[in-house]
N, CA, C and O of each residue as an XYZ file, in Angstrom:
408
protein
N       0.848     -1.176      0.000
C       0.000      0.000      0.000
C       0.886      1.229      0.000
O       1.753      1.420      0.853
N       0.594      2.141     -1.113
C       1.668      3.571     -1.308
C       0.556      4.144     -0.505
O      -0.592      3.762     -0.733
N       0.825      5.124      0.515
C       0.560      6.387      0.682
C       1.167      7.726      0.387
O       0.989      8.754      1.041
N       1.785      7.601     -0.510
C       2.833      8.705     -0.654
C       3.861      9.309      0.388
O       4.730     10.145      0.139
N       3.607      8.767      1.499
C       4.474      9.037      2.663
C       5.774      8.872      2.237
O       6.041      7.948      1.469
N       6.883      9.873      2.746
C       7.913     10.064      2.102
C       8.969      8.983      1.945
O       9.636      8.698      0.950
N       8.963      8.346      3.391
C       9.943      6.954      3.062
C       9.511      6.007      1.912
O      10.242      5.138      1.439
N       7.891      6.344      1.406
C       7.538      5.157      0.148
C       8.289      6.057     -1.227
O       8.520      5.665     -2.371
N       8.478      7.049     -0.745
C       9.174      7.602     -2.311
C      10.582      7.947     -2.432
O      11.201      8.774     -3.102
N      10.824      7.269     -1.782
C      12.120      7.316     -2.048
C      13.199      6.593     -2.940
O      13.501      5.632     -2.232
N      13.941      6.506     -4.072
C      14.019      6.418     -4.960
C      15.037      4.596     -4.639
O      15.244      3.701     -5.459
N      15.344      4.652     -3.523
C      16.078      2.950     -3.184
C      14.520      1.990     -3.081
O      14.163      0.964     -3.660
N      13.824      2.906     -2.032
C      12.418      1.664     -1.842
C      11.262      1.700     -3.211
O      10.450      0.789     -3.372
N      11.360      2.992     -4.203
C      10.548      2.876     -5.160
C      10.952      1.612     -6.227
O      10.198      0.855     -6.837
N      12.518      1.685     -6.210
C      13.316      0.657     -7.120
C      12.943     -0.788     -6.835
O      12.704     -1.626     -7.704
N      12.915     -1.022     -5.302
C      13.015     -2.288     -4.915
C      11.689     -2.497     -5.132
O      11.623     -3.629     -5.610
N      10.047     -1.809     -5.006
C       8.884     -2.151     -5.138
C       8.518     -2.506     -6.921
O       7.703     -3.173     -7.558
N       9.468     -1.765     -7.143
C       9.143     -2.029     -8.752
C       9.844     -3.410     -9.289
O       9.707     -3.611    -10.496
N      10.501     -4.280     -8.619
C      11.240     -5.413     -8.615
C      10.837     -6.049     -8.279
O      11.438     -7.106     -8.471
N       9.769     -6.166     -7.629
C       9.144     -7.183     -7.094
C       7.696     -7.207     -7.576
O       7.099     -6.164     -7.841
N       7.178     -8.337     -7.678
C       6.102     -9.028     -8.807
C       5.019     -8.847     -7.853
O       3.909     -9.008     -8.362
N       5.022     -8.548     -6.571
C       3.302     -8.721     -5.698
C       2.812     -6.782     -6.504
O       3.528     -5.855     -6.884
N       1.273     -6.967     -6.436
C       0.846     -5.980     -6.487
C       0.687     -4.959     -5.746
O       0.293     -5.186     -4.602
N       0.938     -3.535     -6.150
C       1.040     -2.791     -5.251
C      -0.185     -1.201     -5.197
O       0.124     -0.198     -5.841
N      -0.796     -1.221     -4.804
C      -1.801     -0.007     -3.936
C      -1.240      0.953     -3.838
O      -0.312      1.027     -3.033
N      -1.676      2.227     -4.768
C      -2.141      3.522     -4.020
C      -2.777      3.896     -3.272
O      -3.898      3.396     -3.377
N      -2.666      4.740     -2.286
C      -3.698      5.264     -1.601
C      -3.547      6.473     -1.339
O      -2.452      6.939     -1.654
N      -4.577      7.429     -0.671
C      -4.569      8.575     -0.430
C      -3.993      8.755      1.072
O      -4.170      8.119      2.111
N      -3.056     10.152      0.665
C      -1.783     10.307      1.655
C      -2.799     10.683      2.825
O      -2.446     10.426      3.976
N      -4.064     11.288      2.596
C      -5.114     11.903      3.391
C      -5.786     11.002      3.919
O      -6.871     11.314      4.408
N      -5.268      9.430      3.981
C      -6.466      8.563      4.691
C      -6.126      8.097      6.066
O      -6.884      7.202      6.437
N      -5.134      8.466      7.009
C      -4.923      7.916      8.163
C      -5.591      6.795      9.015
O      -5.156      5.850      9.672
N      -7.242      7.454      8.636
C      -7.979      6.793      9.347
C      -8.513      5.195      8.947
O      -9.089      4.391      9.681
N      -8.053      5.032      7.340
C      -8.344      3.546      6.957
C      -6.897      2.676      7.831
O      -6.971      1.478      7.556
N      -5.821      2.940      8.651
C      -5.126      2.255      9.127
C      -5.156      1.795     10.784
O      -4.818      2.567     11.681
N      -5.664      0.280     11.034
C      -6.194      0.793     12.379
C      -4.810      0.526     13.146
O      -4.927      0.732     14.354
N      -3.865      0.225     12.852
C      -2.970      0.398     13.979
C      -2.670      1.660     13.869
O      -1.892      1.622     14.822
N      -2.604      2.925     13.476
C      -2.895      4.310     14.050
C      -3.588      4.278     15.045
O      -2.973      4.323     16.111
N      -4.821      4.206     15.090
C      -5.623      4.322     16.763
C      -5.176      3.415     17.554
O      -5.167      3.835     18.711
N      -4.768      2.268     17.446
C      -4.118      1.364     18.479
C      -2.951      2.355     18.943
O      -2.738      2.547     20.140
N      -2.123      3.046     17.822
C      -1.252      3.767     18.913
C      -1.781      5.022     19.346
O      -1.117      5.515     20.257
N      -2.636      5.604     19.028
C      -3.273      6.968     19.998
C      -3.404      5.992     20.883
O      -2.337      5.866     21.483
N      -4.466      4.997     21.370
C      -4.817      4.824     22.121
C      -4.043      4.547     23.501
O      -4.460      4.727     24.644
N      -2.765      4.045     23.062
C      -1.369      3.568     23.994
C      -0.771      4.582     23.820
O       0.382      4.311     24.156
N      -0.821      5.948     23.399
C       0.049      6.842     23.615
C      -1.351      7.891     24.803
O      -1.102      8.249     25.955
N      -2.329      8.079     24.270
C      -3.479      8.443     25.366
C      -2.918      7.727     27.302
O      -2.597      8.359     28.309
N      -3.020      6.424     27.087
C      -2.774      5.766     28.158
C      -1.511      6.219     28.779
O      -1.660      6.557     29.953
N      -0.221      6.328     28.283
C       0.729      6.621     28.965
C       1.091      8.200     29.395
O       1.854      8.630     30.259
N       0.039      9.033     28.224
C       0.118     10.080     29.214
C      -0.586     10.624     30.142
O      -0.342     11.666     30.750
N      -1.368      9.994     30.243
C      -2.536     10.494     31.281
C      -1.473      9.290     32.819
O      -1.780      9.193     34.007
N      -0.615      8.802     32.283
C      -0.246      7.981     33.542
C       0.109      9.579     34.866
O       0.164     10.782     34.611
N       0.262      8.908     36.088
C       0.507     10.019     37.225
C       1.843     10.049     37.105
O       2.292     11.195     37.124
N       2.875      8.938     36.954
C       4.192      8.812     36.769
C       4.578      9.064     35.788
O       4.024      8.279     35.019
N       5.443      9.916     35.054
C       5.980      9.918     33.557
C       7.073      8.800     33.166
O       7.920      8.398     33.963
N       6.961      8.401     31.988
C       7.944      6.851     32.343
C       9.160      7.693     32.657
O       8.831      8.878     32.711
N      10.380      7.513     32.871
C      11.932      7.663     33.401
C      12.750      7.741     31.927
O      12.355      7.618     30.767
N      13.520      7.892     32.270
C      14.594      7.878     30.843
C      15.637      7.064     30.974
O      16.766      7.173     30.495
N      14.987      5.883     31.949
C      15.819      4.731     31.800
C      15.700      3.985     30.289
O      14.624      3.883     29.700
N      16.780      3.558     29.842
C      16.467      3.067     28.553
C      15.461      1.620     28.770
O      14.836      1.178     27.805
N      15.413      1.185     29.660
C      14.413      0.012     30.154
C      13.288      0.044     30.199
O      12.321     -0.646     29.877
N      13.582      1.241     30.794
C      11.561      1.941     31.699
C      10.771      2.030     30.372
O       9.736      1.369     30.280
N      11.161      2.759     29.391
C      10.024      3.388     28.264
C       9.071      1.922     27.960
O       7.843      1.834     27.979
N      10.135      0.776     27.663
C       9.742     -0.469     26.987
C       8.580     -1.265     27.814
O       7.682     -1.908     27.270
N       8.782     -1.083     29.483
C       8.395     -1.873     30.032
C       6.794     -1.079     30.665
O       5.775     -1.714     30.933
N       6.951      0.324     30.779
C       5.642      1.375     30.971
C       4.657      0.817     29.049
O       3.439      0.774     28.875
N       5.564      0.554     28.177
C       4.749      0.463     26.869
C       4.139     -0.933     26.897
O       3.041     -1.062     26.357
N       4.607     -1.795     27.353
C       4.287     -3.428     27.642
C       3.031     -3.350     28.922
O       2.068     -4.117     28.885
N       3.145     -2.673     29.646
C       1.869     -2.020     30.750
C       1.162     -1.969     30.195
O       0.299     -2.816     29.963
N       1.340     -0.609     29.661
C      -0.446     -0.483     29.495
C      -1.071     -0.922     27.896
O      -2.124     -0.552     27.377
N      -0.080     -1.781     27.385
C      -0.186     -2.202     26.008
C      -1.192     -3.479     26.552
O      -2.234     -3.765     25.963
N      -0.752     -4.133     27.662
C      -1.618     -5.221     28.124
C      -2.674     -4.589     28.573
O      -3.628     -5.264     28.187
N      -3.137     -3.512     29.278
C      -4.299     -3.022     29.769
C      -5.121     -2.291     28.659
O      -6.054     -1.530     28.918
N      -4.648     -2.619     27.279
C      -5.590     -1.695     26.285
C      -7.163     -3.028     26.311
O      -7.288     -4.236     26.106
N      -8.135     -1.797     26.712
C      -9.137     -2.970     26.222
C      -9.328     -3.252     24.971
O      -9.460     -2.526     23.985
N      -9.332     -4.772     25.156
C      -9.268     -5.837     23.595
C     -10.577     -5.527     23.028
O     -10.565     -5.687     21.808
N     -11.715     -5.135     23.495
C     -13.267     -5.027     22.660
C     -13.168     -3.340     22.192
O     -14.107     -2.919     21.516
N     -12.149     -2.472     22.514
C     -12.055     -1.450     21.470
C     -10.916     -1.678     20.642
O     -11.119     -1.082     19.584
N      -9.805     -2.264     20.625
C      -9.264     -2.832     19.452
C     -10.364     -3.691     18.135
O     -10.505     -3.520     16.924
N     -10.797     -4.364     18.853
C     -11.812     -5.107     18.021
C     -12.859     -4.783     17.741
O     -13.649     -5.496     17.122
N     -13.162     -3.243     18.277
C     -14.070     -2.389     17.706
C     -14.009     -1.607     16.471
O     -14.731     -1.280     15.528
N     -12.992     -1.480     16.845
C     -11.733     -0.382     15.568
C     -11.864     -1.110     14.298
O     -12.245     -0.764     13.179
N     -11.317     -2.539     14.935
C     -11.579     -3.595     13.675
C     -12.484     -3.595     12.520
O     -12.323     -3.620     11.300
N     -13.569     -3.557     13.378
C     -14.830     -3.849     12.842
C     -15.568     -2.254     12.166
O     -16.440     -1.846     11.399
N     -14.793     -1.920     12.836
C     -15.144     -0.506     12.459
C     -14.586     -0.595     10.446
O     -15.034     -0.049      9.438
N     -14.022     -1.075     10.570
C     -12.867     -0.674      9.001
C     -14.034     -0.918      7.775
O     -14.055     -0.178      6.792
N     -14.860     -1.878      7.924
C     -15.916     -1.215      6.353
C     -16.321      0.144      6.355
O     -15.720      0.946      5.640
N     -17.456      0.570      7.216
C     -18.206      1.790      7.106
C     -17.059      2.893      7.114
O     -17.432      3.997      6.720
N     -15.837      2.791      7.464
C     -14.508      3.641      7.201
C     -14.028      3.589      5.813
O     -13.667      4.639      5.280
N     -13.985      2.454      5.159
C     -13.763      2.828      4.023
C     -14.796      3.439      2.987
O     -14.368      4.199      2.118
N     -16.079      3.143      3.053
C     -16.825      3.318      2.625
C     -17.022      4.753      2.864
O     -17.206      5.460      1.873
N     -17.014      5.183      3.795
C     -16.964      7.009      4.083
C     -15.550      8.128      3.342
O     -15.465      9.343      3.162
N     -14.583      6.919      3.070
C     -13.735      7.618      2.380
C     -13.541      7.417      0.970
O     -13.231      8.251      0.119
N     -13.748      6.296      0.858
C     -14.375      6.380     -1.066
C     -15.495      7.336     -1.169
O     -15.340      7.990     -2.201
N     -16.677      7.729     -0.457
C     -17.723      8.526     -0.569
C     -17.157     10.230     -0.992
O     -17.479     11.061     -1.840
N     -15.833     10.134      0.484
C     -15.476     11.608      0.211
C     -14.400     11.567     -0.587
O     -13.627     12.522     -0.502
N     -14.044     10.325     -1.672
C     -12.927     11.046     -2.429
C     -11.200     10.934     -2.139
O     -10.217     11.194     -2.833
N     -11.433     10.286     -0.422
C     -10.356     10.295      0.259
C     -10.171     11.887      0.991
O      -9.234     12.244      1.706
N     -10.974     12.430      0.708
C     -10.350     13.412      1.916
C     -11.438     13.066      3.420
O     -11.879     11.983      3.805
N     -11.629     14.567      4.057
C     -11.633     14.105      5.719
C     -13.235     13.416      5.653
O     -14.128     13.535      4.815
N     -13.154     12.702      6.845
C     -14.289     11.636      7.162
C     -14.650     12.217      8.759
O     -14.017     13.062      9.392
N     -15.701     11.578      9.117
C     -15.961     11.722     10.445
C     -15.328     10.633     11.528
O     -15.536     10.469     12.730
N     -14.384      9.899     10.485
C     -13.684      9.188     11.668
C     -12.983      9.868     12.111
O     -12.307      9.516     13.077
């Protein structure tokens, strides 16, 4: 999937995609919201800052505060998100690819 995002255009990874035989997707650089691991990470970046403790700048701490509350994300809004992904695409083919009410 191209989004035009800049690491996809770059002229080593454009070479290597064009070398290789799987098919490859455009998409609109404006669709954030058709990707649901984006909200999986708001949602774990939401969680760690609302924490009372800020993680430390131990090189340990960040990994192990992200493994926290990565286990405490509730699994029925991941799998909401999921399920969410037709009527999301469908709202952005409607608009063309630009903004949606997701």
């Amino acid at each position: 999937m191209d989004d035009n995002a800049r690491p996809h255009r770059v002229r080593l990874v454009r070479s290597y995609l064009e070398s290789e035989t799987s098919p490859q997707m455009a998409g609109s650089a404006r669709s954030l919201d058709l990707n649901p691991i984006e909200h999986a990470w708001d949602m774990l970046g939401r969680r760690i800052a609302g924490r009372s403790v800020p993680p430390g700048t131990l090189l340990h701490e960040p990994q192990e505060v992200l493994l926290q509350e990565g286990a405490l994300l509730p699994q029925q809004t991941i799998f909401d998100t999921i399920a969410s992904m037709p009527p999301r695409c469908q709202a952005c083919i409607s608009a063309r690819g630009y903004h949606t009410r997701y």
